[in-house]
N, C-alpha and C positions, 0 to 999 in steps of 0.2 A: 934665266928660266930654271923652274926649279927640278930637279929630275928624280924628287923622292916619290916615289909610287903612294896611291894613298893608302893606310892603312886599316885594317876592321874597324878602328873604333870612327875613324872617319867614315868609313862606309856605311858602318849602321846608322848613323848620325846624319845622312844624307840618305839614306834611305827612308828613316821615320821623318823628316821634314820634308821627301817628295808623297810619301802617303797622306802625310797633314795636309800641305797643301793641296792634292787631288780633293781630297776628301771638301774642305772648304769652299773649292771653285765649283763641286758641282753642287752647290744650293743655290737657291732661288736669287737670293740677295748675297753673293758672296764677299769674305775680306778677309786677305792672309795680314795675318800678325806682323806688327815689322819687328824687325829681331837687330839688335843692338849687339853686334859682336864682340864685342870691348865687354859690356853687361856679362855676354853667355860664356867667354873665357874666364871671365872672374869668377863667374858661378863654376864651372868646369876644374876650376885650380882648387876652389873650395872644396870640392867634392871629393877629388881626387886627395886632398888631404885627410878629409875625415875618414876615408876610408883604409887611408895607409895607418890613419891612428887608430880605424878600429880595427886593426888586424895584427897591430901590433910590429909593425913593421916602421923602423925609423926612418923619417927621408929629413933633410935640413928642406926648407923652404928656400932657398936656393935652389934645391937640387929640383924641386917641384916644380921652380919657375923657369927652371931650366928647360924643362920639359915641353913649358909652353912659348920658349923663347919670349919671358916676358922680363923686364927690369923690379927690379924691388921699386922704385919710383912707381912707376904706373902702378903695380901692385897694390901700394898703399893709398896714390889718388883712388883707385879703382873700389880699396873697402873702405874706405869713408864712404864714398856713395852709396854701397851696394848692400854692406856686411847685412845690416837689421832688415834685409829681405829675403833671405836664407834661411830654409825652412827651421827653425826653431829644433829639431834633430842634430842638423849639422852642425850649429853654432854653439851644441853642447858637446859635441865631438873636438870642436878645436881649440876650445877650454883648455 
C-alpha cells in the first residue's frame, strides 16, 4: 500500500477531471472521454520538460523520468507514438 499523501499537482488534476466529468454527465446525451494514462503521463513528462527548458533550469531526462517513476524504455516506446501530437509549442521547446 502506498502511504504517499497525494500532492497539489495531483489534486488539482483530479479536481479538473471531477468538474469535466460533472460537467459532461449532466447533458442530455452524455460521454466522458476515455483517458489513456500511459498517453497523459507521456504528455505530463513532456510538459514538464519544456517547461524546465523554458525556465532555464537543467534537469537530465533521467532526472525527469525519475519523477514519474518511468523507465527510458517505455519513455521512448511511449514518444514514437505520441511525440507529433504535442502541441507544436512544446515540441519547439524540446528542440
Amino acid at each position: 500500500m502506498n502511504q504517499n499523501p497525494i500532492n497539489p499537482t495531483e489534486w488539482a488534476f483530479m479536481q479538473l477531471e471531477q468538474g469535466n466529468m460533472q460537467q459532461k454527465l449532466t447533458k442530455s446525451v452524455f460521454s466522458i472521454d476515455p483517458i489513456d494514462y500511459r498517453r497523459l503521463a507521456y504528455f505530463l513528462i513532456e510538459i514538464r520538460r519544456a517547461a524546465y527548458k523554458k525556465a532555464h533550469i537543467k534537469r537530465t531526462l533521467k532526472s525527469v523520468l525519475d519523477e514519474f517513476d518511468v523507465e527510458y524504455h517505455t519513455y521512448y516506446n511511449w514518444r514514437e507514438k505520441w511525440y507529433l501530437l504535442l502541441p507544436h509549442a512544446i515540441r519547439i521547446l524540446l528542440k
